[in-house]
C-alpha positions in Angstrom: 0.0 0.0 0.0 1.1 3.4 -0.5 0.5 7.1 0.5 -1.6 7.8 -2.2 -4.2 5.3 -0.3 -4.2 7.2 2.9 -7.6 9.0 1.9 -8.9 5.6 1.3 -8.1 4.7 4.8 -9.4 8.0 5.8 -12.8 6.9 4.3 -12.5 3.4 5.5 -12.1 4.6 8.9 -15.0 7.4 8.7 -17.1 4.4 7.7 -16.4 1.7 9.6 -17.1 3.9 12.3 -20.2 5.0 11.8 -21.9 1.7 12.0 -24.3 0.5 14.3 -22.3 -0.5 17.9 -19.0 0.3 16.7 -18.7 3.4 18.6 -19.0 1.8 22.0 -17.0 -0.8 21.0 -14.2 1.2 20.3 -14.3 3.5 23.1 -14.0 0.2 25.2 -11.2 -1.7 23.7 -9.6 2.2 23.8 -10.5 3.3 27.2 -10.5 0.0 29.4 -8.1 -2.3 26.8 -5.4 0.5 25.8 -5.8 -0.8 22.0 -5.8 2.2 19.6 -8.5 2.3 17.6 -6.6 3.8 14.4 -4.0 0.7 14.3 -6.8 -1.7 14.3 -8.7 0.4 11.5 -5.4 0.0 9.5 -5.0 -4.0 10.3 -8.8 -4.3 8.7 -7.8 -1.9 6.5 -4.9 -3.8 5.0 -6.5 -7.2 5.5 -9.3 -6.4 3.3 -6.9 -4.8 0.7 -5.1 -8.3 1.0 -2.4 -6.8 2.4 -0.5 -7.3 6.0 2.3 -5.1 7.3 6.2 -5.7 6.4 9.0 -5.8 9.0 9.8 -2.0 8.1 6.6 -1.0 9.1 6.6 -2.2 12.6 9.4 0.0 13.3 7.9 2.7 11.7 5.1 2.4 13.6 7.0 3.9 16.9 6.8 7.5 15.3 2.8 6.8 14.6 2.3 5.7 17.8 4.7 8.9 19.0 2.3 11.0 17.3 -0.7 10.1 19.0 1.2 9.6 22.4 2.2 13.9 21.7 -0.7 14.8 20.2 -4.0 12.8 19.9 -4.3 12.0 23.7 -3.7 15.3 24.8 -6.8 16.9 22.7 -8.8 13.5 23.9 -8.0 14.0 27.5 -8.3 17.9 26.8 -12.0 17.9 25.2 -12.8 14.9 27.5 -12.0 16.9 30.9 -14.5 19.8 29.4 -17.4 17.8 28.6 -19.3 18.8 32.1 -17.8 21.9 32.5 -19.1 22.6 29.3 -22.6 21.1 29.7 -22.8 23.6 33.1 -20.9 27.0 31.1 -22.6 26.9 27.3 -19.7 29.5 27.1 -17.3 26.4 26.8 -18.6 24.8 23.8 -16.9 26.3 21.4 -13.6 25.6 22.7 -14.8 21.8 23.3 -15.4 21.5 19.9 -12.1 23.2 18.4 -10.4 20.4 20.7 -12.8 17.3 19.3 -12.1 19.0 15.7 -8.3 19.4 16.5 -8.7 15.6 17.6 -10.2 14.3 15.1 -7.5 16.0 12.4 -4.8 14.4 14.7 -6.7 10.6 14.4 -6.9 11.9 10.2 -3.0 12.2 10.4 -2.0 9.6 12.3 -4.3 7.6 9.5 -2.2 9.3 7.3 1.0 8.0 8.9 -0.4 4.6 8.7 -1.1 4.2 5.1 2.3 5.8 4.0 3.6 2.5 5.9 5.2 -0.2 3.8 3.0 -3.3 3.4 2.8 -6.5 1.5 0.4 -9.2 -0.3 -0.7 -11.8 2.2 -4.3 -12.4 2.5 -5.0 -14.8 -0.2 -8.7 -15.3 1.0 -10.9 -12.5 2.7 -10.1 -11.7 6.2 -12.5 -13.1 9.1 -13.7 -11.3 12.1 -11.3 -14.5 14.0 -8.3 -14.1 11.7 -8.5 -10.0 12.3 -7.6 -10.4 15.8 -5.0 -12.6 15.2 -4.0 -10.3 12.7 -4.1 -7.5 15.9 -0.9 -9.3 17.9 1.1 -7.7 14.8 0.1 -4.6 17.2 0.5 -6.2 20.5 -0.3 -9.4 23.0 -4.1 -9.7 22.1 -5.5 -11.3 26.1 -8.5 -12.8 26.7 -10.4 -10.3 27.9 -9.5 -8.0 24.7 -10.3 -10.8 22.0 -13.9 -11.3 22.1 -14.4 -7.2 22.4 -11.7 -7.5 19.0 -13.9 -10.0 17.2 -17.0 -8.8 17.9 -15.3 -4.9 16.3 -14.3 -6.8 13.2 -17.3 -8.7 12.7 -19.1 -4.9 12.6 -17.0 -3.4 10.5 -16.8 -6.5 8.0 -20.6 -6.4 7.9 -22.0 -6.4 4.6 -25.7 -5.1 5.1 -23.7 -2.5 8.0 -26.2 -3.2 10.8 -23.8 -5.7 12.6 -25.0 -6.2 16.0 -21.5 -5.6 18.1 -21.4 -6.8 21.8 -19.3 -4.7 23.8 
């Protein structure tokens, strides 16, 4: 895969996310399991394209994974520790929603990052929900506790008709 697919993993991403349960999902497996959400979104991403990640790519995923440690989670936590404060001072949402848009342009460039990383055929058949989260310990140790919440992600965004029904 190359850089020139990075808005196709932008628009991957934008709609895998907006199906039914996956938001909930995600915030889990990000929140309670520590996985981010934008690694896994390139994993399908490749896996669908056929493709896995090469050798090279794992080390360049430290400066991905740099950028969201510098910049992505600080807007999160940012816009995150506003939500009430805004909710009881209407004079805070604005600046709430500059943080969730400066977030969400971080999350678009840390996509960015992810489909400028090298990558190779190796999916001769189409990925399952099962083989995805195998597919995730490229990432990181995938425990038991993670891997159903993974599989039942995958199964959502693999979803043909989009109205998965995601248990997390």
């Amino acid at each position: 895969m190359s850089a020139s697919d990075d808005l196709s993993l932008w628009h991957y991403a934008l709609d895998r996310y907006a199906r039914p349960g996956v938001e909930a999902c995600c915030l889990t497996l990000q929140d309670r399991h520590g996985w981010d959400i934008c690694e896994l979104l390139w994993i399908a991403w490749l896996a669908e394209a056929g493709h896995q990640p090469t050798d090279k790519a794992r080390r360049a995923l430290e400066d991905v994974r740099r950028w969201q440690r510098e910049m992505t989670w600080p807007l999160r936590e940012r816009r995150r520790r506003l939500k009430a404060p805004a909710q009881r001072s209407p004079a805070l949402v604005p600046l709430r929603e500059t943080l969730k848009q400066a977030e969400w342009l971080a999350e678009q460039e840390a996509l960015r990052q992810l489909a400028s990383l090298p990558a190779e055929p190796a999916w001769p058949t189409k990925p399952t929900p099962a083989t995805l989260v195998a597919a995730s310990a490229w990432l990181g140790p995938v425990d038991a506790t993670s891997a159903p919440l993974l599989e039942a992600l995958f199964a959502a965004w693999m979803a043909a008709d989009a109205e998965p029904e995601a248990t997390c």
